[in-house]
N, C-alpha and C positions, 0 to 999 in steps of 0.2 A: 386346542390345547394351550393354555395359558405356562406362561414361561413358571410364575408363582406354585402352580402346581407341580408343574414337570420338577420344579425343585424339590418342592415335599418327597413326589414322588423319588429324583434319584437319593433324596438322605435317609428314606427309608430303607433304599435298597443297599446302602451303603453300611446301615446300622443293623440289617435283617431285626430290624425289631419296629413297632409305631409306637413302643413307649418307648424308646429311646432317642429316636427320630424327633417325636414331640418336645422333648426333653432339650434336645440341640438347640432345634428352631424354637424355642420357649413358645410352644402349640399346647393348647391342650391335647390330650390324647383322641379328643372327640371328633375334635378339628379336622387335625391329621386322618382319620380312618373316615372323614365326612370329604375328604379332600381323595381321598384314593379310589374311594367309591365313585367319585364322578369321574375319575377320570376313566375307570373302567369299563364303564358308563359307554362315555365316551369310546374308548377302545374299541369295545365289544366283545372283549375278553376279561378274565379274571386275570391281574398283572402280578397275582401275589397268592402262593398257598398259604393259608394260617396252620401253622402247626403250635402244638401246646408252648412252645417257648419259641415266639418270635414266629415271622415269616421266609421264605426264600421265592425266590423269581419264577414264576412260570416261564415258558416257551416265549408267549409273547411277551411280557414280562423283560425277560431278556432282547428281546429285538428290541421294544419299543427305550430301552436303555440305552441302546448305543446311541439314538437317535437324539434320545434328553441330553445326554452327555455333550453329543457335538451343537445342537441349539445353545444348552447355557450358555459352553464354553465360548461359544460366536458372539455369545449377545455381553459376556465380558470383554471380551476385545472391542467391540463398538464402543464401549459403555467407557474404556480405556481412551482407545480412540477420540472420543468427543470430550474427555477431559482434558486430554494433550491439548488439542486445539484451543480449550477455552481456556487453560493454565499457560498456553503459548511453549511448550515442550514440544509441539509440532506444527508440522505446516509450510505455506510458504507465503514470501509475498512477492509480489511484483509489481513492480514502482516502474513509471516513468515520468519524463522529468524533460523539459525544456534546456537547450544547453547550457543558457547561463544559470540555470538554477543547480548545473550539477557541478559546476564549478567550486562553489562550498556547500550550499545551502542542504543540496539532498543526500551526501556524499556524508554531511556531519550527523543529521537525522539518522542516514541508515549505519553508521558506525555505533554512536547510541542502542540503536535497536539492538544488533548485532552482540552489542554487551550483553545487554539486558538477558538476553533470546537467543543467544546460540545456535536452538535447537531449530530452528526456524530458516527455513531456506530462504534466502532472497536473492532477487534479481533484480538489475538496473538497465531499462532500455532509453536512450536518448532521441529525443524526435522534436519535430514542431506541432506547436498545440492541436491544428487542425487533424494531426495524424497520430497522435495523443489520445484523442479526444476518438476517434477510430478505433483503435486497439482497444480500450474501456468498451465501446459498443461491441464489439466484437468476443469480448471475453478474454480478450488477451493480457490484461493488467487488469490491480484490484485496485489502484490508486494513481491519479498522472495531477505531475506538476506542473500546471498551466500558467497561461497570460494571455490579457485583455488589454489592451488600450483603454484605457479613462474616457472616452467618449463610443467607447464599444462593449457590448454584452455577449457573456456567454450563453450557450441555450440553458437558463435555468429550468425548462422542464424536464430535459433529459439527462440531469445532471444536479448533482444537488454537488454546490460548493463552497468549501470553507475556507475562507478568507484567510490568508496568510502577511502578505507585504502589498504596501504600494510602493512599487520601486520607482526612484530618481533615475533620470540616463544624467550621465558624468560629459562632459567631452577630453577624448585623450590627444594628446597634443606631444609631439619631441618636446623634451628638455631645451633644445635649442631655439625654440618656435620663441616670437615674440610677445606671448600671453601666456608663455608657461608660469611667471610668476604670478599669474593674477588669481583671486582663488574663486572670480565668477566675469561669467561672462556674455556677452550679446550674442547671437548669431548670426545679425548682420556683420559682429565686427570679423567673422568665418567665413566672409563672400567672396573672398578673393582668392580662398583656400579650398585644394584640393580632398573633398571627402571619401574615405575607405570603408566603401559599404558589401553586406552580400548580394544586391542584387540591382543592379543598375534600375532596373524596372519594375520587379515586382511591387505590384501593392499592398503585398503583405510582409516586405522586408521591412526590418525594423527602422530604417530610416524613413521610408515615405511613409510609415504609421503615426510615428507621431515627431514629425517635424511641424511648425504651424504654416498655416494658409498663408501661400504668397511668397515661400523660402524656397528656393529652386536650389541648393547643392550642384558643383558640378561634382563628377564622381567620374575619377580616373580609373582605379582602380577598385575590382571586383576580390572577394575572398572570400568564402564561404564561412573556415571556421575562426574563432577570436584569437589563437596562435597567429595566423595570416596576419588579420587584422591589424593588431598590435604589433605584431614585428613590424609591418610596413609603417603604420606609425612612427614608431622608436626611431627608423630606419631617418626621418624625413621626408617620407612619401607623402604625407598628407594627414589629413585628421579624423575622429570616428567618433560616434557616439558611443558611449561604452554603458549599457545597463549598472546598475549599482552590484547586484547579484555576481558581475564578473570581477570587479576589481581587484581579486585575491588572483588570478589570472593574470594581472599585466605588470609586466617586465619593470624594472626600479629607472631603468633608462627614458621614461614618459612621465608626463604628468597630465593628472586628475585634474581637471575644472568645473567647477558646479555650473549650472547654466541661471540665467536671472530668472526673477520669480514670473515674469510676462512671458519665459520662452520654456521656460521648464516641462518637461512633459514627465508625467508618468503611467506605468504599467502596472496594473491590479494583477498581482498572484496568486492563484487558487490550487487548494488540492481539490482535484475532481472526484465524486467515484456517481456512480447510477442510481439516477433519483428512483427512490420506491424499494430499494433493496438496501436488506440491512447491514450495516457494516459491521465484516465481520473481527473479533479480539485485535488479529494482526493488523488492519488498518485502522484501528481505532488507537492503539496504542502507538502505532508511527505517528498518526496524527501531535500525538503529544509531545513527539520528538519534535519532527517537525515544525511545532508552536516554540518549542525554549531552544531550538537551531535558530529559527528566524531572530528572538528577540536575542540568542549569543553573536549575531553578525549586527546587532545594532542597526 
């Protein structure tokens, strides 16, 4: 039973008449009674007495009525349904996002959105890329805000990504340090100076990623998140790399220094989502947020 017809069918029964039914749906009248017929057809019942002026319901007729009624009526709420979604009146997203990126970067995009979309649920989970990158596999997010080292690849098979920043790392230094005036700097002339990293050893903290070959750091102190970081900075505990993405994060009591063009490292940032599957309205249109967030942080 075609939805098409269950239509005819309930407008007939709503008109008890097929010239007036015809008349609605602008059917011919032939149409309409060539359309009831098969559906009776179908049935195996006659769904309609003809009396001289107009028709009324048989027995089945009436059952097979209530049954039209609640099909259309389902198949208008779907029909509803996948409007919302494609007009963005519904839905949800779920974003995650590497720390320094949510310091302003993804925090600006999803406020944007948030205008724009209201209707539209979102959520923000903070991780490191490898566990990022996890959640996406797993179905847990529809979009994650990643980073590669410039001498390292993400898996572009599993993962199809759109290029957003190549971030600079800064080095943050007290105001009282002897190279806070300078506005760039060597990292040899930092070897004498204590560095505040998250991970004394890991090889995937940000400092052993992309320091160059042959730069040992000594590293007193451990902090995981860039509040730590930076306060102990500020503090005169020692110094840190700081990604460009955090700088909106650190305290007015430090200063930013660029690093020279021979020591300079940067970090390729991507939004991920799962290569082969299509993206859907709400991460297509974050996407756009997220392009004029990146280029309003310059």
């Amino acid at each position: 039973m075609q939805p098409d017809t269950l239509h005819v069918f309930r407008t007939v029964a709503e008109h008890g008449s097929i010239t007036a039914a015809a008349r609605t749906l602008r059917y011919t009248q032939s149409a309409v009674s060539r359309q009831i017929a098969a559906l009776e057809a179908e049935a195996g019942s006659a769904l309609f007495d003809r009396l001289p002026r107009g028709v009324v319901l048989t027995e089945p007729g009436r059952c097979l009525l209530g049954h039209a009624e609640a099909v259309l009526d389902r198949l208008d709420v779907a029909r509803r349904d996948l409007a919302a979604l494609r007009d963005l009146t519904a839905g949800r997203l779920r974003v995650g996002a590497f720390p320094t990126a949510v310091a302003a970067l993804v925090p600006r995009a999803l406020s944007a959105f948030r205008s724009a979309h209201p209707e539209v649920a979102l959520s923000l989970v903070e991780g490191l890329t490898p566990g990022l990158l996890d959640r996406l596999l797993a179905g847990d997010a529809d979009v994650v805000v990643v980073s590669a080292a410039a001498d390292r690849s993400l898996d572009g098979e599993r993962f199809d990504l759109h290029h957003l920043v190549d971030e600079v790392l800064l080095v943050a230094v007290p105001r009282t340090h002897r190279l806070a005036r300078r506005r760039t700097v060597r990292l040899r002339e930092l070897a004498d100076d204590a560095f505040i990293a998250g991970s004394a050893t890991a090889e995937e903290s940000l400092l052993r990623a992309t320091l160059p070959a042959g730069f040992r750091p000594r590293i007193d102190i451990v902090a995981a998140e860039w509040t730590g970081k930076l306060g102990c900075v500020a503090a005169g505990l020692g110094v840190a790399l700081v990604p460009a993405l955090a700088v909106r994060a650190a305290p007015s009591d430090l200063a930013l220094l660029r690093l020279h063009p021979d020591d300079a490292a940067v970090r390729r940032v991507f939004a991920a989502t799962l290569a082969g599957r299509r993206r859907p309205p709400t991460v297509r249109r974050f996407l756009t947020h997220l392009d004029r967030a990146t280029t309003g942080l310059g």
